[in-house]
C-alpha positions as a Markdown table, in Angstrom:
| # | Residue | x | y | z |
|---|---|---|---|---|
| 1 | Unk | 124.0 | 93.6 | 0.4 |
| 2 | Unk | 127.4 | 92.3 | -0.5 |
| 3 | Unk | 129.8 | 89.8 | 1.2 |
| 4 | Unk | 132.5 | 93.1 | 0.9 |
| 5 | Unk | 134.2 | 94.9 | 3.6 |
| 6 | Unk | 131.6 | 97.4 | 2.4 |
| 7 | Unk | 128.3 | 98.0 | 0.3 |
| 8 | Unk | 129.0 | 99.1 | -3.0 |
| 9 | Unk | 128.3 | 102.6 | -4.1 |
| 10 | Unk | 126.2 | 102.8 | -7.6 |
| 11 | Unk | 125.6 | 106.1 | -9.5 |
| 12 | Unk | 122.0 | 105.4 | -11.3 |
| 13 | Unk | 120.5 | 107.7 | -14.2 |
| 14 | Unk | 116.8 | 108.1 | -13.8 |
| 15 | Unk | 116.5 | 109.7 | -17.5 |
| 16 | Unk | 115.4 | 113.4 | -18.3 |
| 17 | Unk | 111.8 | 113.0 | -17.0 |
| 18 | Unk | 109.7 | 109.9 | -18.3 |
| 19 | Unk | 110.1 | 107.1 | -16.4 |
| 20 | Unk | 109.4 | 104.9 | -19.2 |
| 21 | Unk | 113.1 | 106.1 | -20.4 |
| 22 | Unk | 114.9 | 104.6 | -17.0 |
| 23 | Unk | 116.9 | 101.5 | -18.3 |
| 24 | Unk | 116.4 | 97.8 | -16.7 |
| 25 | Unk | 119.5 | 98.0 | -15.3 |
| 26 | Unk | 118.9 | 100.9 | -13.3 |
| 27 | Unk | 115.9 | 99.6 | -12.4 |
| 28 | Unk | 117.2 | 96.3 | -10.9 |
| 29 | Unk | 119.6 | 98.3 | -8.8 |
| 30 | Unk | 117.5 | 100.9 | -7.2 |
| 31 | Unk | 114.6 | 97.3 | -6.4 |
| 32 | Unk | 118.1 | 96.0 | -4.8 |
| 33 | Unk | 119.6 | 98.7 | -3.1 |
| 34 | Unk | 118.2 | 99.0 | 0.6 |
| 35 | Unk | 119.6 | 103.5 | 0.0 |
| 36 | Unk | 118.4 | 105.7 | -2.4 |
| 37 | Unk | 120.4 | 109.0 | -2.1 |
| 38 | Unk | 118.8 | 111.6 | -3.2 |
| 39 | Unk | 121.0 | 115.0 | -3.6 |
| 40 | Unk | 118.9 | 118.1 | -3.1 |
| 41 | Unk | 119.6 | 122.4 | -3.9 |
| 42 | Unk | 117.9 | 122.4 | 0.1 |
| 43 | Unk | 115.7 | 121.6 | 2.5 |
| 44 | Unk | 112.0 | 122.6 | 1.3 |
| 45 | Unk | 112.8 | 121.7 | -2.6 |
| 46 | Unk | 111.6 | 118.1 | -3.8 |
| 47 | Unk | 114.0 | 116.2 | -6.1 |
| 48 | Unk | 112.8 | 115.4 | -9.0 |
| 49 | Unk | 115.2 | 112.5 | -9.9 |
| 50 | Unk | 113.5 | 111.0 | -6.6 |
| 51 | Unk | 110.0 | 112.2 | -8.0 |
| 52 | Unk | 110.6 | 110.1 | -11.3 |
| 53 | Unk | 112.0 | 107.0 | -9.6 |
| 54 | Unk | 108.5 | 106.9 | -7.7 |
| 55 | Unk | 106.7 | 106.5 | -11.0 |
| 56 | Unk | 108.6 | 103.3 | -12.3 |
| 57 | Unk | 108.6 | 101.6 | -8.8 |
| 58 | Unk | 107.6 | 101.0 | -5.1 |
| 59 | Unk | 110.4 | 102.4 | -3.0 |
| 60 | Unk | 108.7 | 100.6 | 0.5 |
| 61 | Unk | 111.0 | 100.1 | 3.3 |
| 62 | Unk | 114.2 | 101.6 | 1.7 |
| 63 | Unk | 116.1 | 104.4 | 3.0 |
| 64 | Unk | 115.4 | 107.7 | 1.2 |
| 65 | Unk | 119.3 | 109.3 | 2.3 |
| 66 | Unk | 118.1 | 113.3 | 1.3 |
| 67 | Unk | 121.3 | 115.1 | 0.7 |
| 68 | Unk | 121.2 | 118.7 | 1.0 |
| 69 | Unk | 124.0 | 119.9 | -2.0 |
| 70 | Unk | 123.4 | 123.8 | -2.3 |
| 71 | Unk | 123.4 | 125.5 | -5.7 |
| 72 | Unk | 126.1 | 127.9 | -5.8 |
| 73 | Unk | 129.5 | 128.8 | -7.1 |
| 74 | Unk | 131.0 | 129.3 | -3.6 |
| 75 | Unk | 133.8 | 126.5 | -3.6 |
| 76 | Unk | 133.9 | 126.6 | 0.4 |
| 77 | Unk | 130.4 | 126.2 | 1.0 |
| 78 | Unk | 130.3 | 123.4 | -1.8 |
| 79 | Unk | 133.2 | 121.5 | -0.3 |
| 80 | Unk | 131.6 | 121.8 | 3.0 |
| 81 | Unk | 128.1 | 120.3 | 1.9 |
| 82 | Unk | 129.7 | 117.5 | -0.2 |
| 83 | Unk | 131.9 | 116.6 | 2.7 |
| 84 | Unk | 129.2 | 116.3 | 5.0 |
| 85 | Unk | 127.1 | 114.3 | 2.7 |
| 86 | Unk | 129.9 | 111.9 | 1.7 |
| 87 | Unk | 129.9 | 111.2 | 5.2 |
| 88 | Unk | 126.2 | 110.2 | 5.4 |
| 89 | Unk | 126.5 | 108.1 | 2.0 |
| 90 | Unk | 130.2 | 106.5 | 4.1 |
| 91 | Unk | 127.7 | 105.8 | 7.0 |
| 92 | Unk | 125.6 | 103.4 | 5.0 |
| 93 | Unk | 128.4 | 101.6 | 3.2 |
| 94 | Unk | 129.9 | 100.5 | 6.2 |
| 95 | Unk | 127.1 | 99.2 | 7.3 |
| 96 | Unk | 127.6 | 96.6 | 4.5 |
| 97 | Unk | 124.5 | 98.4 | 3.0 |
| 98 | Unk | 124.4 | 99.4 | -1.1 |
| 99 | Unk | 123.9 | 102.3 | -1.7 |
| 100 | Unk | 122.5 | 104.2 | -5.0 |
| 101 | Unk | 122.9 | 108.0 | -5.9 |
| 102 | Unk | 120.1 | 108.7 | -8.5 |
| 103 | Unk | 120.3 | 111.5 | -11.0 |
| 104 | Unk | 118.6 | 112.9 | -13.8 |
| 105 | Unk | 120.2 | 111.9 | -17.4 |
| 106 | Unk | 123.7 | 110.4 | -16.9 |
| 107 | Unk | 125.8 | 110.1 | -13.7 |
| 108 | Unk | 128.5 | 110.8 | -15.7 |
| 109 | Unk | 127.4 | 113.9 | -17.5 |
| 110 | Unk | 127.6 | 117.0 | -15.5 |
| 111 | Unk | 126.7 | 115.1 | -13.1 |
| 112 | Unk | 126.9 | 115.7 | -8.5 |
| 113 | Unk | 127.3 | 112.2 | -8.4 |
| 114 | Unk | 131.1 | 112.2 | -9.8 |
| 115 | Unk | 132.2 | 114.4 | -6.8 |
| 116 | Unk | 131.3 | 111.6 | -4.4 |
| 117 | Unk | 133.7 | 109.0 | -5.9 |
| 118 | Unk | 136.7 | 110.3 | -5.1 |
| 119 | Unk | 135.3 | 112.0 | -1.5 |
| 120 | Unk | 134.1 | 108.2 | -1.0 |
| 121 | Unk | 137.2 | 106.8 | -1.9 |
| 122 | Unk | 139.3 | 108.4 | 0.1 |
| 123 | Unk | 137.4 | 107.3 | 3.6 |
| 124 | Unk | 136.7 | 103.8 | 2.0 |
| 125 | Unk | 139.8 | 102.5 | -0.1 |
| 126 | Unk | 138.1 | 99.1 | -1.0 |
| 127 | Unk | 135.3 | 100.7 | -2.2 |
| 128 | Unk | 133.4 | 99.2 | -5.1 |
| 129 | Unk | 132.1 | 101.8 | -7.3 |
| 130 | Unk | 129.4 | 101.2 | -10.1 |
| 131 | Unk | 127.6 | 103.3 | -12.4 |
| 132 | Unk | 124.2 | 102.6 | -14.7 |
| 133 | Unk | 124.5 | 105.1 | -17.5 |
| 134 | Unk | 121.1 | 107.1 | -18.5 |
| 135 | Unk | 119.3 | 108.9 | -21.0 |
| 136 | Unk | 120.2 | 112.3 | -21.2 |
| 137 | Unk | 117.7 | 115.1 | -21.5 |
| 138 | Unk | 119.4 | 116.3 | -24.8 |
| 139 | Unk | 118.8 | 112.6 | -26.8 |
| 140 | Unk | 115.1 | 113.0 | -25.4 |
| 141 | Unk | 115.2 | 116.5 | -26.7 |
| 142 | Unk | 116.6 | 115.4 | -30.1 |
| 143 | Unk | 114.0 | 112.3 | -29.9 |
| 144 | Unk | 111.1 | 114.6 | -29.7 |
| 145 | Unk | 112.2 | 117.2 | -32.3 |
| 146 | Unk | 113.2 | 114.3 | -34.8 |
| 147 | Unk | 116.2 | 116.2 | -35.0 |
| 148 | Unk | 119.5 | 113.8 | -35.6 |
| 149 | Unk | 122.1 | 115.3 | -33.7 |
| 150 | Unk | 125.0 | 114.4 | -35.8 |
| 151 | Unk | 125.6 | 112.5 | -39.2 |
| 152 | Unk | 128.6 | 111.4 | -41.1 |
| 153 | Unk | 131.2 | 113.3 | -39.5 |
| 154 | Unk | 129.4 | 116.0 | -38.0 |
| 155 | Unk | 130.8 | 117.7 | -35.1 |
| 156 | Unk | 129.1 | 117.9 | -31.7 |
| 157 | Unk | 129.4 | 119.9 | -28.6 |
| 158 | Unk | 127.6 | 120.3 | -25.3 |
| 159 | Unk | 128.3 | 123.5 | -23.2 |
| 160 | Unk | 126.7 | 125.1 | -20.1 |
| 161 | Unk | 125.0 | 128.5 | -21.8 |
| 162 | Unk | 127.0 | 130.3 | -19.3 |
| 163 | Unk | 130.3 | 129.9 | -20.6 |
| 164 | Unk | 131.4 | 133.6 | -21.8 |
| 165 | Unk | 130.6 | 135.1 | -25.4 |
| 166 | Unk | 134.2 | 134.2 | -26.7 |
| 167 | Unk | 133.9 | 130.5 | -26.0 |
| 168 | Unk | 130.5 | 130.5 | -27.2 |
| 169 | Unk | 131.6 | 132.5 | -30.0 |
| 170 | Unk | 134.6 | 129.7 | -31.1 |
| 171 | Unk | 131.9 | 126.6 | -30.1 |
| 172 | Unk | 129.6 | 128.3 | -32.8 |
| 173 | Unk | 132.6 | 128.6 | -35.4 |
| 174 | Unk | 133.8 | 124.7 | -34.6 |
| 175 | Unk | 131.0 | 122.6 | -34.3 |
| 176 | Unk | 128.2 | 121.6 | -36.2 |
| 177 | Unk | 125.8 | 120.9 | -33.8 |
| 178 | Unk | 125.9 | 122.6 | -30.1 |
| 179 | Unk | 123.8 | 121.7 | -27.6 |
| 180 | Unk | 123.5 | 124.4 | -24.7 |
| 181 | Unk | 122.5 | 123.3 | -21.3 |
| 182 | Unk | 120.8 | 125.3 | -19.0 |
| 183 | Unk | 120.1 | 128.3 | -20.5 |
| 184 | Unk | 117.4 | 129.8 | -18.9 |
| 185 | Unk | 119.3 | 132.8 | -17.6 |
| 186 | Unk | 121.3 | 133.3 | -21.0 |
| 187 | Unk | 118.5 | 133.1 | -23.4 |
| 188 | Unk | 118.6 | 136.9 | -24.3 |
| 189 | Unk | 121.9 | 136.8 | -25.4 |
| 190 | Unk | 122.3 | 133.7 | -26.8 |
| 191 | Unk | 119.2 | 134.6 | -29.5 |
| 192 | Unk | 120.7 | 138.1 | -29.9 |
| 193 | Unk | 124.3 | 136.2 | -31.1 |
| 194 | Unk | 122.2 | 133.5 | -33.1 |
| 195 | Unk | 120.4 | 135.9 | -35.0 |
| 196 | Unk | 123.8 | 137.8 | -35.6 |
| 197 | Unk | 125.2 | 135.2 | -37.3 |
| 198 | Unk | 122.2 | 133.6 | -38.9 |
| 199 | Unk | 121.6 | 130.8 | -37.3 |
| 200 | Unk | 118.2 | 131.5 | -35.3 |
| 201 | Unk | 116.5 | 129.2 | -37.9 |
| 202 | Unk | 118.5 | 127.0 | -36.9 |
| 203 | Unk | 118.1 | 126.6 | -33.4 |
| 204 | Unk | 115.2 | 125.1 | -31.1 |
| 205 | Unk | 114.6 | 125.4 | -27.6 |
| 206 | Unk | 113.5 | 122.7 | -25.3 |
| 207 | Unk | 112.1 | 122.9 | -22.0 |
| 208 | Unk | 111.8 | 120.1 | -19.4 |
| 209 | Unk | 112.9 | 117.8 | -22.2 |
| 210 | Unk | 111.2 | 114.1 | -21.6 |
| 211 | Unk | 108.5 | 115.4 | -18.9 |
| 212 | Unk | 104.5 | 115.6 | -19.3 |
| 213 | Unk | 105.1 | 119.5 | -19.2 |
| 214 | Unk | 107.8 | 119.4 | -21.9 |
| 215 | Unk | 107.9 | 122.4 | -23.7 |
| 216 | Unk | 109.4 | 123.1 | -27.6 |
| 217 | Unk | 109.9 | 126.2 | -29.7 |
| 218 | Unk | 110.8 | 126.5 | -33.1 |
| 219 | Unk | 110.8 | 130.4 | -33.2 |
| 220 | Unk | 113.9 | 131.6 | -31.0 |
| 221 | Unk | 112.5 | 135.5 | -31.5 |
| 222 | Unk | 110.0 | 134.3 | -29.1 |
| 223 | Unk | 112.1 | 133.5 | -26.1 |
| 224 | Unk | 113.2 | 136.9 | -25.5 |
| 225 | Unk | 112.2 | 138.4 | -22.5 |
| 226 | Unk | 110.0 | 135.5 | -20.9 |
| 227 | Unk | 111.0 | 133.4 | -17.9 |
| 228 | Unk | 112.1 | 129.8 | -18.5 |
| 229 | Unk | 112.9 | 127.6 | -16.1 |
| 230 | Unk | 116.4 | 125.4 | -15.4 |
| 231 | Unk | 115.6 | 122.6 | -17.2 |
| 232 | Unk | 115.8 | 124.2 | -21.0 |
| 233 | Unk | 118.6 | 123.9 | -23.4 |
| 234 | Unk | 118.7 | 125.2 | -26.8 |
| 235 | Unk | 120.1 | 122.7 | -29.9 |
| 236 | Unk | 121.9 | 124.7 | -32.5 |
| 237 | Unk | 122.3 | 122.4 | -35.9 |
| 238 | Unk | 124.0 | 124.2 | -38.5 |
């Protein structure tokens, strides 16, 4: 609670997976905040930011606010949800009640959470606005590969594996070390285009960085043509 016009809206990190990786700031906010919302793809999946706050701490008699935030490209329907959600989250605040959207790695780092600011914003002017920055699932990744991600003046990049083969192609030629997110649906290609240029011994895969069912491999040959899930990434260090 706060003695504002309104409760104050926090955007929390929960890490990639361990909860022994959530900082002690985020965990004084979500042991403060009487809210916890919880964005979700829809309404029979689980969230696992949710699922990884329940490991570090007793979530009793607070509000678990789910959000149902679809995952798909169409603009309309996206608005739509976020709209309807940013009401929910308004709903609370005037209520003089904090609230605290949790996410996995960094609020700030393609993030839903960042959508909400300006949507909440806009119905709440005096809105106070407050974010606890998180581990991402890539410095886990690194972490557990003891692989340093850049040294001296090493350049770094992090794109979405779907970005098209030209990008990728000019991210390859100006970086030193790119980290691509989410590449469970691109993994063909991307090995095809690292082993083009050379570079498939120098690239690891990571799956469900940070989590008791973390996955690595060293041998990118071997992740052609086998499912992997939306939480893999492969790290590229030339």
């Amino acid at each position: 609670m706060t003695n504002n016009s309104c409760g104050v809206f926090y955007g929390a990190g929960v890490g990639p997976g361990d909860p022994e990786l959530i900082t002690l700031k985020t965990l004084r906010i979500l042991q403060k905040s009487p809210v916890i919302a919880v964005p979700k793809a829809n309404d029979e999946s689980s969230s696992v930011a949710l699922g990884i706050a329940k490991k570090a701490l007793r979530l009793d008699g607070k509000e678990i606010l789910e959000l149902s935030l679809p995952m798909t490209k169409n603009a309309a329907e996206l608005a739509t949800a976020r709209e309807k959600a940013a009401d929910e989250i308004a709903k609370r605040l005037k209520q003089n009640l904090d609230v605290v959207f949790i996410t996995l790695g960094d609020p700030m780092l393609y993030s839903t959470f960042s959508y909400f600011v300006p949507l909440l914003k806009e119905k709440l002017p005096s809105l106070k606005v407050s974010v606890s920055a998180g581990v991402t699932s890539f410095s886990s990744a690194a972490a557990a590969l003891m692989l340093p991600l850049a040294e001296g003046e090493g350049r770094v990049a992090i794109i979405p594996a779907s970005y098209g083969q030209e990008d990728i192609e000019r991210t390859l030629d100006g970086f030193d070390t790119i980290i691509f997110m989410k590449v469970h649906k691109a993994i063909d290609r991307l090995v095809d285009l690292l082993r083009a240029r050379g570079l498939d011994k120098n690239a690891y895969f990571i799956s469900k960085a940070g989590w008791d069912s973390e996955e690595i491999e060293t041998d990118i040959r071997k992740l052609k043509g086998v499912k992997h899930g939306y939480f893999s990434m492969l790290i590229v260090k030339k």
